[in-house]
MDAnalysis code that builds the backbone (N, CA, C; Angstrom):
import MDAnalysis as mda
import numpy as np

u = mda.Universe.empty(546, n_residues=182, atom_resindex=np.repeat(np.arange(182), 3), trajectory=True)
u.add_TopologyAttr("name", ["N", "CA", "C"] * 182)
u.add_TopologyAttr("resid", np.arange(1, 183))
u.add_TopologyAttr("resname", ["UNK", "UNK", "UNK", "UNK", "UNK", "UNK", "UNK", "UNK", "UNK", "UNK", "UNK", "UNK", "UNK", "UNK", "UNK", "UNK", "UNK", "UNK", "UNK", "UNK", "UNK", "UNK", "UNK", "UNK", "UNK", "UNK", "UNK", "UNK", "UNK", "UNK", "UNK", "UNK", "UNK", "UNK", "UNK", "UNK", "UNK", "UNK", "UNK", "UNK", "UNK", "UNK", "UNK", "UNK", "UNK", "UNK", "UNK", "UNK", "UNK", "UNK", "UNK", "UNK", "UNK", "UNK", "UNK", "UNK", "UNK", "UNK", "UNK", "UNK", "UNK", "UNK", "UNK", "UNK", "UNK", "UNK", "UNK", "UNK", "UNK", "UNK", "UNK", "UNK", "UNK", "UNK", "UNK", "UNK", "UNK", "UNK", "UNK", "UNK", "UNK", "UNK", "UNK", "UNK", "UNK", "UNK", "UNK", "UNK", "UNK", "UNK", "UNK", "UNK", "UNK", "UNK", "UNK", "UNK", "UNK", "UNK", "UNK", "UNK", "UNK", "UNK", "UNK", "UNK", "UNK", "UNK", "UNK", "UNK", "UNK", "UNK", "UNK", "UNK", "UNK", "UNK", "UNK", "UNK", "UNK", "UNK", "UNK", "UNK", "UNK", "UNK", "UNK", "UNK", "UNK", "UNK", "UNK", "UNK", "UNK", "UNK", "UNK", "UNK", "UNK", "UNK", "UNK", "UNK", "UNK", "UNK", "UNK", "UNK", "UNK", "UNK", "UNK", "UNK", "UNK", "UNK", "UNK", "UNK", "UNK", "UNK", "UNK", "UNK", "UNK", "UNK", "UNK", "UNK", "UNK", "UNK", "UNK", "UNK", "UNK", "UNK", "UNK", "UNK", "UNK", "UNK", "UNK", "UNK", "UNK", "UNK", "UNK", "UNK", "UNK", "UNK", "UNK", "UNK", "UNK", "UNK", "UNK", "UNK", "UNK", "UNK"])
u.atoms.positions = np.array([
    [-99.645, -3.660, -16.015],
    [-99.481, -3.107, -17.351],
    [-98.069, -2.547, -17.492],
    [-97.231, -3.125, -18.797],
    [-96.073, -2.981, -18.833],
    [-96.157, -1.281, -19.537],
    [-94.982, -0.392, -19.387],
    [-94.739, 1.211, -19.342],
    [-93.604, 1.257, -21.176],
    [-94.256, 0.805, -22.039],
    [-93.214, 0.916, -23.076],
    [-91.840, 1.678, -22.867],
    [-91.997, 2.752, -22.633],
    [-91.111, 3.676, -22.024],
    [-90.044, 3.495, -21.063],
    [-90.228, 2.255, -20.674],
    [-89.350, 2.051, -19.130],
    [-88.497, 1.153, -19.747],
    [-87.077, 1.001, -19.799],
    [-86.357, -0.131, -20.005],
    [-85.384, -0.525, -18.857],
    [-85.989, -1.756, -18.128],
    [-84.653, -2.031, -17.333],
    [-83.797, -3.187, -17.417],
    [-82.289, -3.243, -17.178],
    [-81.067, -3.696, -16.879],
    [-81.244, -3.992, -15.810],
    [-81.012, -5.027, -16.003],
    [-80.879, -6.583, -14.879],
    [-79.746, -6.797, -14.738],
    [-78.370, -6.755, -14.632],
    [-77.654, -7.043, -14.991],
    [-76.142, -7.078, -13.878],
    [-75.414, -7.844, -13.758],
    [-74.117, -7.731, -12.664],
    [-73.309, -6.508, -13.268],
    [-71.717, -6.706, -12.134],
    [-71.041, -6.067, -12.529],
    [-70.253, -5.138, -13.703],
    [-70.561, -5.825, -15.036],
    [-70.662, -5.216, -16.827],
    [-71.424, -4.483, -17.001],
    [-72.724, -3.868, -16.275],
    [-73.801, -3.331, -16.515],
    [-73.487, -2.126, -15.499],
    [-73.430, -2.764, -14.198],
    [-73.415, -1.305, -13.213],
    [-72.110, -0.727, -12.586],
    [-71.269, -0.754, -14.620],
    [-70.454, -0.155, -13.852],
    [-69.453, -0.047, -12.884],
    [-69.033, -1.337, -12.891],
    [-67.882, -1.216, -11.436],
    [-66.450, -1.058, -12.087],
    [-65.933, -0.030, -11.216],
    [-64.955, 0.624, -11.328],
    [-64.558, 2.009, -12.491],
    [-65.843, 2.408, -12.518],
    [-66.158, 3.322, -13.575],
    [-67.121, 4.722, -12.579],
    [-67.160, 5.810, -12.883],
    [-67.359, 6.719, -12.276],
    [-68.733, 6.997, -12.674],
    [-69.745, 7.460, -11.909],
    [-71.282, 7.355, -12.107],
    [-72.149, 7.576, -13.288],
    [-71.207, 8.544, -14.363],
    [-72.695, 8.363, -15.296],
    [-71.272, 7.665, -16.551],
    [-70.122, 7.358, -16.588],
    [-69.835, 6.318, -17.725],
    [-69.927, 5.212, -18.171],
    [-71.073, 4.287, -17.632],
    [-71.011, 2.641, -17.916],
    [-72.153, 3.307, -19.273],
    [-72.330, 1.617, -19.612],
    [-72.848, 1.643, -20.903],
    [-74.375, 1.990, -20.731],
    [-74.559, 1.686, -19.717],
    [-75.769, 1.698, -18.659],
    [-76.474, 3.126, -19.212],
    [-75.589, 3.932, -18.612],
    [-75.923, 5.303, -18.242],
    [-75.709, 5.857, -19.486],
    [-75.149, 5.588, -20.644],
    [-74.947, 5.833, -21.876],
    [-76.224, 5.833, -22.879],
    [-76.651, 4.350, -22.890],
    [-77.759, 4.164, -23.096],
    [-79.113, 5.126, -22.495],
    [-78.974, 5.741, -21.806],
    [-80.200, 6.381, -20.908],
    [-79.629, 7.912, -21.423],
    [-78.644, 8.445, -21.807],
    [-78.565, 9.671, -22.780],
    [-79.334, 9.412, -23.831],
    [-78.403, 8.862, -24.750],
    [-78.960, 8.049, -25.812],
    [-80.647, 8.323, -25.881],
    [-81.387, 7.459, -25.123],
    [-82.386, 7.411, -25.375],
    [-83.685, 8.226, -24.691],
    [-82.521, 9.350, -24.259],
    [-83.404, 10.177, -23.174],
    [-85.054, 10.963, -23.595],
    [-85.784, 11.449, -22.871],
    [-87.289, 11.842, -23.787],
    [-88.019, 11.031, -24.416],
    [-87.475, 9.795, -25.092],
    [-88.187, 8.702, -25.029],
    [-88.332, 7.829, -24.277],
    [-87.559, 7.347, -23.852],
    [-87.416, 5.974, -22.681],
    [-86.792, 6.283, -21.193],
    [-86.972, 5.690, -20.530],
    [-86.596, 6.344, -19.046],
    [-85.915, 4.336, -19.065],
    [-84.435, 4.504, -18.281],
    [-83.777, 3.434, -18.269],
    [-83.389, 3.251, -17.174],
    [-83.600, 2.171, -16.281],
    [-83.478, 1.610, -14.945],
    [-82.540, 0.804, -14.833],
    [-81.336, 1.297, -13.930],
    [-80.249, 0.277, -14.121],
    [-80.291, -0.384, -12.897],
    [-80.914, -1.382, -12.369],
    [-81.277, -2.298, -11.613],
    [-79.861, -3.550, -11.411],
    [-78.249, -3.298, -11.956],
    [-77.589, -3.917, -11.877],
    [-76.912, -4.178, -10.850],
    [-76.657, -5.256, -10.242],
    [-75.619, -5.457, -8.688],
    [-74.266, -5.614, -9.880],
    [-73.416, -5.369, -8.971],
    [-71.856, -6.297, -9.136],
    [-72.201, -7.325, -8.066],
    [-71.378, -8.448, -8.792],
    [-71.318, -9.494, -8.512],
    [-72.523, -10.551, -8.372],
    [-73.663, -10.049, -8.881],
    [-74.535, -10.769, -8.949],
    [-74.456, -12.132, -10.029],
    [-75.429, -13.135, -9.310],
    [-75.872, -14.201, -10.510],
    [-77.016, -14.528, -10.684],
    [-77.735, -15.370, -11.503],
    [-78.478, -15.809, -12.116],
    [-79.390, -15.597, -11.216],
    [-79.118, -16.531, -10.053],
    [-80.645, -16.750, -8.845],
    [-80.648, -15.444, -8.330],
    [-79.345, -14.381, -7.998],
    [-79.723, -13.114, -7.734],
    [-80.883, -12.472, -8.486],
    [-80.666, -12.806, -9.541],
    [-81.458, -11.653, -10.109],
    [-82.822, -12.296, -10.307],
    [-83.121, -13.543, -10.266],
    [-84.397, -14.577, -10.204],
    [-84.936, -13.851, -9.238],
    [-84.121, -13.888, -8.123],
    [-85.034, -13.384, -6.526],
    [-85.353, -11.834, -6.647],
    [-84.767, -11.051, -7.283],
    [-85.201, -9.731, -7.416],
    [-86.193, -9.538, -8.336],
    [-86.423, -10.442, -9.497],
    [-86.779, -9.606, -10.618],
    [-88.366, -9.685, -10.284],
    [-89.236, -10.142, -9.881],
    [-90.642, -9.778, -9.566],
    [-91.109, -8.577, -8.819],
    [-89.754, -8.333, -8.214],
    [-90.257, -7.034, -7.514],
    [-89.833, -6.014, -8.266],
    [-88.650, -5.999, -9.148],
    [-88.291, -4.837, -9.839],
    [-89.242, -4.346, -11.177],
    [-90.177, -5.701, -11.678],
    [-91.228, -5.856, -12.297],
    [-92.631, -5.021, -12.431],
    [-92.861, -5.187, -11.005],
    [-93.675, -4.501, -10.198],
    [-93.740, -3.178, -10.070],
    [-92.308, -3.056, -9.498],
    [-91.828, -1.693, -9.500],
    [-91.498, -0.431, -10.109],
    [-90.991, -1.082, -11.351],
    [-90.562, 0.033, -12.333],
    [-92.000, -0.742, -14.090],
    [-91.699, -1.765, -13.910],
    [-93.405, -1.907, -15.504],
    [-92.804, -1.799, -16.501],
    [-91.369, -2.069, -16.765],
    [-90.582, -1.833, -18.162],
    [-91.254, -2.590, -19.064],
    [-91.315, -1.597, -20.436],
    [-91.803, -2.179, -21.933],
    [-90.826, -3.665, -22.142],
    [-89.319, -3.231, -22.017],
    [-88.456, -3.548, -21.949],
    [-87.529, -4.588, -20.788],
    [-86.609, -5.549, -21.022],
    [-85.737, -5.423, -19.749],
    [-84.588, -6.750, -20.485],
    [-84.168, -5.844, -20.325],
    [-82.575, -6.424, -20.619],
    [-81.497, -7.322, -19.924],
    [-81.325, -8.860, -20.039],
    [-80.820, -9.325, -18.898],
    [-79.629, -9.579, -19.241],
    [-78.329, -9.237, -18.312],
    [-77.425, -9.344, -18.680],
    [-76.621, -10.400, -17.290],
    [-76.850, -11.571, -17.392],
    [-76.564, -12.237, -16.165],
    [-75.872, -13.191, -16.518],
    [-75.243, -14.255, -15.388],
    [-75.030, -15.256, -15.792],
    [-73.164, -15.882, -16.052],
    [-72.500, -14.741, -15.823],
    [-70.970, -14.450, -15.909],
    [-70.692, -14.835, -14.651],
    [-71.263, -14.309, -13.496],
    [-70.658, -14.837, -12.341],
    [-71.274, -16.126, -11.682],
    [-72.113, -16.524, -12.307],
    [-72.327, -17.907, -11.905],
    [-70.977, -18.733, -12.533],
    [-70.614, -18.504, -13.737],
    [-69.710, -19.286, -14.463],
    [-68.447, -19.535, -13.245],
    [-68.552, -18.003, -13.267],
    [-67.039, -17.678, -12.327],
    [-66.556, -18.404, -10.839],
    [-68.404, -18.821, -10.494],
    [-68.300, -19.389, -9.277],
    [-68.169, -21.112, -9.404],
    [-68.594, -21.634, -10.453],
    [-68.238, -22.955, -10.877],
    [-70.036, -23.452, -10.411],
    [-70.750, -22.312, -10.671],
    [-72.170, -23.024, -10.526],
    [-72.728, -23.983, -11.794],
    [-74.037, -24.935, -11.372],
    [-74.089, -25.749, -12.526],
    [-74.917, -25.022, -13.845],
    [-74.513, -25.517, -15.014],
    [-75.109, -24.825, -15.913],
    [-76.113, -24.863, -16.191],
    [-76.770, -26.056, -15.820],
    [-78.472, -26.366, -15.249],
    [-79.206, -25.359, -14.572],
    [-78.409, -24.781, -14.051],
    [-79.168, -23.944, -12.575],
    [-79.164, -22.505, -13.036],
    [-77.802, -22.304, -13.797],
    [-78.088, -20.983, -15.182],
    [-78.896, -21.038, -15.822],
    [-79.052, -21.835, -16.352],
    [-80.291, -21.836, -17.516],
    [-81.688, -21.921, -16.771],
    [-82.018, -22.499, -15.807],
    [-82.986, -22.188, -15.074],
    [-83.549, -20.995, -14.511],
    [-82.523, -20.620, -14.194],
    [-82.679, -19.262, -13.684],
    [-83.183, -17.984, -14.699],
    [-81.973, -17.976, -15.485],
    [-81.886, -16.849, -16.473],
    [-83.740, -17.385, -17.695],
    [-84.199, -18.317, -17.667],
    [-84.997, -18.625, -18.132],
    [-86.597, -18.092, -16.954],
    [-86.353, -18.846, -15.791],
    [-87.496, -17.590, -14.888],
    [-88.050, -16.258, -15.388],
    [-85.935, -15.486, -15.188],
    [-86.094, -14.410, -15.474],
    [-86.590, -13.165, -16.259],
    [-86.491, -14.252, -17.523],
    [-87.068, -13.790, -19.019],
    [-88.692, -14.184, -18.974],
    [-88.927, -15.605, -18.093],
    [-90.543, -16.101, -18.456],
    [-91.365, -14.821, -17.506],
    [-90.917, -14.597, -16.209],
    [-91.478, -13.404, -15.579],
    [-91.545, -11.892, -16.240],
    [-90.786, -11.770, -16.856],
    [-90.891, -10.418, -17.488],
    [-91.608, -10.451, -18.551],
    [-91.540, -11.649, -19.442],
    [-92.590, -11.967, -20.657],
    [-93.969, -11.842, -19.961],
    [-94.516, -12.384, -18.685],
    [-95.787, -12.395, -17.998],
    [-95.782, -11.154, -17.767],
    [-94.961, -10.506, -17.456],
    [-95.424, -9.365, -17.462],
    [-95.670, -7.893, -17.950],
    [-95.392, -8.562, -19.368],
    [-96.314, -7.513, -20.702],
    [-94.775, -7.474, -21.219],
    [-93.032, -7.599, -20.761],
    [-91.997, -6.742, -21.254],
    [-91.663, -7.584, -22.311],
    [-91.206, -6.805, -23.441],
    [-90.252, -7.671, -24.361],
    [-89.020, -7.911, -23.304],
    [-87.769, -8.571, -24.024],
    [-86.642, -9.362, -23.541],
    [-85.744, -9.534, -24.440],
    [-84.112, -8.845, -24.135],
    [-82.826, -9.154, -24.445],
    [-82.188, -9.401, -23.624],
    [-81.769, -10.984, -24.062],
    [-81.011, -11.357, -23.570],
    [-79.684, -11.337, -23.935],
    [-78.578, -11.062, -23.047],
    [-77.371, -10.751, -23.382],
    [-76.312, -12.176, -23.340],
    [-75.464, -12.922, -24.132],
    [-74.701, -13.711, -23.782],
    [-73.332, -13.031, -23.596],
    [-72.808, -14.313, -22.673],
    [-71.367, -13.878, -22.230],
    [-70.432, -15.422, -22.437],
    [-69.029, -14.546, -22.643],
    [-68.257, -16.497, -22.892],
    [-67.124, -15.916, -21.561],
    [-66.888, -17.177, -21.530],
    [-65.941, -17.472, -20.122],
    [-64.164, -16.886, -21.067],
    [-63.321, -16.668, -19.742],
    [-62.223, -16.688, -21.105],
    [-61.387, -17.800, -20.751],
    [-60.543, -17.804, -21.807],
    [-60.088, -18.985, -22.999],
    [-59.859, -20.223, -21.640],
    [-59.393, -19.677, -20.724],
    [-58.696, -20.882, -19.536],
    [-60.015, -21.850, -19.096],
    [-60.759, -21.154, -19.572],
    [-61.897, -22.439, -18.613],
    [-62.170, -23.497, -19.779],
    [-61.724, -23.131, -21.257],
    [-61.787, -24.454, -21.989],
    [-62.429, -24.357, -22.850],
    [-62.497, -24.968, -24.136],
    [-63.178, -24.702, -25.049],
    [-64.399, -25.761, -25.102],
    [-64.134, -26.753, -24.319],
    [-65.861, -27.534, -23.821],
    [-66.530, -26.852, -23.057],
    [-66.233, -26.121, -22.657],
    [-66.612, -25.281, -21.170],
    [-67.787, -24.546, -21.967],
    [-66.898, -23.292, -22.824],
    [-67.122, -22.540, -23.374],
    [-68.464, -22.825, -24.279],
    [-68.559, -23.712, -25.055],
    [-69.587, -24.074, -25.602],
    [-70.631, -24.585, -24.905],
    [-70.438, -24.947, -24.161],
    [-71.690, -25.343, -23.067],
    [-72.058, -24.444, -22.380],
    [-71.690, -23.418, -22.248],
    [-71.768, -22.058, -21.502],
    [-72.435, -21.125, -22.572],
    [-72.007, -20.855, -23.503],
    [-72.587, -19.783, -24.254],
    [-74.163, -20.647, -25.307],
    [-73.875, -22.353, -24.920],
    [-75.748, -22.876, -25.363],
    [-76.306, -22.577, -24.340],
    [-76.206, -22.009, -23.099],
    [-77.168, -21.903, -22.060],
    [-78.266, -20.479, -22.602],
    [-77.304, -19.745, -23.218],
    [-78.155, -18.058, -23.654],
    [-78.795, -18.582, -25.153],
    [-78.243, -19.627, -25.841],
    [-78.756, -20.056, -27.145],
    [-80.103, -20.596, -26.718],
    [-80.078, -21.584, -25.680],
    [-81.252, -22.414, -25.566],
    [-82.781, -21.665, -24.666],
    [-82.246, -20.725, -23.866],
    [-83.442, -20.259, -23.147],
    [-83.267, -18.709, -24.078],
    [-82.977, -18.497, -24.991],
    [-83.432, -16.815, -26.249],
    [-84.427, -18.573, -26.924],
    [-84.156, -19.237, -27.532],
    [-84.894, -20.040, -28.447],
    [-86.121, -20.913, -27.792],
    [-86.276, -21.349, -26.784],
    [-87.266, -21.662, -25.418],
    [-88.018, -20.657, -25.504],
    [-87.872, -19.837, -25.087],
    [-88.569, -18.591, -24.587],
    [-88.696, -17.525, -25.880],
    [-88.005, -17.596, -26.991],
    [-88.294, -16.782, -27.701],
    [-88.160, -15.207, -27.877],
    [-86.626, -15.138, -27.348],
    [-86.526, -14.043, -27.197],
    [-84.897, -13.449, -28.027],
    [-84.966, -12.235, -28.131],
    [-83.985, -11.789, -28.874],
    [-82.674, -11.974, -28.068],
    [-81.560, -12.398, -28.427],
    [-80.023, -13.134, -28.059],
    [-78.971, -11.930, -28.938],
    [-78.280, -11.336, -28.085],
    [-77.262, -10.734, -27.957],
    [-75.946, -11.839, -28.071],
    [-75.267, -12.360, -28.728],
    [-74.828, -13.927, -28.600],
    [-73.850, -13.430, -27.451],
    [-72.511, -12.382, -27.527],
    [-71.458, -12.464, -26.951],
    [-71.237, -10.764, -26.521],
    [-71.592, -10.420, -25.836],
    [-71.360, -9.242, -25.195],
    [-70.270, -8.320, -25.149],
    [-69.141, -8.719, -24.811],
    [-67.743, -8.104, -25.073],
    [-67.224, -8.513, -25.673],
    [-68.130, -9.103, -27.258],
    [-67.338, -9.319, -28.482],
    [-66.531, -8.070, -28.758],
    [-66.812, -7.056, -28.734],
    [-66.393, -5.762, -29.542],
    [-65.024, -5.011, -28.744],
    [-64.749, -6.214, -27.694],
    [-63.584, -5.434, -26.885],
    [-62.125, -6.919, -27.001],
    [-62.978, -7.903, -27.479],
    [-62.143, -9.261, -27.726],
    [-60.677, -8.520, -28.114],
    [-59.648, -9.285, -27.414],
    [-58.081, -8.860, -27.806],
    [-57.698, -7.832, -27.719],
    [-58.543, -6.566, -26.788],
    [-58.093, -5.248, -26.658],
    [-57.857, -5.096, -25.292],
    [-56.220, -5.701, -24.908],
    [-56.135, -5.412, -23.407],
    [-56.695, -3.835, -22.902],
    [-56.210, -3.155, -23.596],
    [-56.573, -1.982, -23.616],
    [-57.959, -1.577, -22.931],
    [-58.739, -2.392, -23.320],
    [-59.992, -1.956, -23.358],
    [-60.274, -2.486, -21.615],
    [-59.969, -2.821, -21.127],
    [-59.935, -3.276, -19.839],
    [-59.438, -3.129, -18.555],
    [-59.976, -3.020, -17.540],
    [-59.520, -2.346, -16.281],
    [-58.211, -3.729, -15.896],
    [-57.599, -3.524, -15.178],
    [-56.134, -4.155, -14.627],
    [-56.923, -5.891, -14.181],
    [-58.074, -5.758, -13.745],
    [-58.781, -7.299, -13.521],
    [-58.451, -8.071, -14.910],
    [-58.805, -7.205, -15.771],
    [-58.872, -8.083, -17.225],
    [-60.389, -8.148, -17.347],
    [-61.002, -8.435, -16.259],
    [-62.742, -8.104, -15.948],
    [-63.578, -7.267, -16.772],
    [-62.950, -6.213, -16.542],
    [-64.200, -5.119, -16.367],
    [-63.818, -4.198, -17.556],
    [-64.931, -3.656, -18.040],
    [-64.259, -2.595, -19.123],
    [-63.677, -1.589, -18.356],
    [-63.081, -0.996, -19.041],
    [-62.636, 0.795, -18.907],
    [-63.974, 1.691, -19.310],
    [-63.505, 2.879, -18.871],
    [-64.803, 3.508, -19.564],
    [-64.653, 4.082, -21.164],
    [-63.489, 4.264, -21.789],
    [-63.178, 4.305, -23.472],
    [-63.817, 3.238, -23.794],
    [-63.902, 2.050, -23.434],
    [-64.391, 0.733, -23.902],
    [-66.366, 0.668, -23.469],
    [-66.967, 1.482, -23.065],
    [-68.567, 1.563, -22.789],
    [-68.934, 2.184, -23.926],
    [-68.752, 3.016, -24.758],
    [-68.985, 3.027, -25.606],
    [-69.319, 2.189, -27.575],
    [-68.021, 1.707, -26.845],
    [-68.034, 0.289, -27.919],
    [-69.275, -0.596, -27.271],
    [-69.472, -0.894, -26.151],
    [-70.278, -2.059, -25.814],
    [-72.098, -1.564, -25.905],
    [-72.020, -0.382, -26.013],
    [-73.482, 0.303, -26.306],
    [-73.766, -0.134, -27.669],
    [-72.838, 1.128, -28.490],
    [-72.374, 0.396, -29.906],
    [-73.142, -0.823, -30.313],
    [-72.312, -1.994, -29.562],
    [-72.581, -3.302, -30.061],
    [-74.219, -3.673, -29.658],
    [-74.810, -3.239, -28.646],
    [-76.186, -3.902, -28.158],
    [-76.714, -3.110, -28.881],
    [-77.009, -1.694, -29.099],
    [-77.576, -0.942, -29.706],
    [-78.177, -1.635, -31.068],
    [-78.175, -2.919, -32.267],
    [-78.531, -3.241, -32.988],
    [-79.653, -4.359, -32.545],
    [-79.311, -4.830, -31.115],
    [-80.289, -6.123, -30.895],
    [-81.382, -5.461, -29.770],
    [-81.244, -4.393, -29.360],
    [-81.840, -2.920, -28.605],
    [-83.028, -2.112, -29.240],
    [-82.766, -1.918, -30.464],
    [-83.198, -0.977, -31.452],
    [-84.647, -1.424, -31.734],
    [-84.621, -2.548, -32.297],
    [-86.183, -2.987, -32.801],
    [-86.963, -3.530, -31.749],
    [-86.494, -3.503, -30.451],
    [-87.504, -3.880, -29.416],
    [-88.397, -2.427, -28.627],
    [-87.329, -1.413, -29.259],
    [-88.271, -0.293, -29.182],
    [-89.388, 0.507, -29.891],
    [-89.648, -0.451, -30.728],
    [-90.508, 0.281, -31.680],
    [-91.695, -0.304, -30.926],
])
């Protein structure tokens, strides 16, 4: 029996925070935010991918019973030159296991940047189009839309946000977030 109350983040390095100091990711933002109502589990690795989080997520399922669970995966598979077959497979598990097990599901998309190509790119960001519409679940399309063209907004990788920039990225999920809590 899924815990309405429980929302967890699945999610790599964008989620938990790397290179950001313990309670500023968007993560931990979100869990102010929504404190007294919802209790928020940030279950995120850095550097994780797709099958990472495939192989974890039955037990974190188990474990924590989120109403909720938010997947934010799928960036570092890109990064590793894995096939996009095997993304979409995965990140599709991930969502069908948590659906079995009572949680709603946001899924988060991510786009590669500009160097990997603009065929790339589109074939990459139908992988989050086709398993939110498969599976039926709410699609976040582009994740660090809201930081697009703001070197600023970014740690020296070009990677990772800053922590001025977690706020914007709450911001932005916070609308595709909102009605899965009611």
């Amino acid at each position: 029996m899924a815990h309405a109350a429980t929302i967890l983040v699945l999610g790599d390095s964008l989620s938990a925070g790397y290179g950001l100091q313990r309670d500023q990711g968007w993560v931990d933002l979100l869990g102010k935010k929504v404190a007294g109502q919802h209790q928020v589990v940030n279950a995120s690795v850095s550097g994780e991918t797709s099958a990472g989080g495939r192989s974890r997520v039955a037990v974190l399922l188990q474990q924590h019973r989120p109403g909720i669970v938010i997947v934010e995966l799928g960036g570092n598979d890109a990064l590793r030159g894995l096939p996009l077959n095997t993304t979409t497979d995965n990140l599709s598990a991930i969502v069908q296991l948590s659906q079995q097990a009572g949680a709603k599901v946001l899924l988060v998309g991510m786009q590669m940047p500009a160097n990997y190509g603009k065929a790339y790119n589109e074939k990459f960001s139908a992988v989050y189009r086709q398993v939110s519409e498969q599976r039926q679940v709410r699609l976040m399309p582009l994740f660090l839309a809201p930081l697009a063209g703001k070197r600023e907004a970014f740690q020296v990788d070009g990677i990772h946000p800053v922590a001025a920039a977690q706020p914007l990225l709450l911001e932005a999920i916070w609308p595709y977030l909102k009605p899965l809590l009611k």
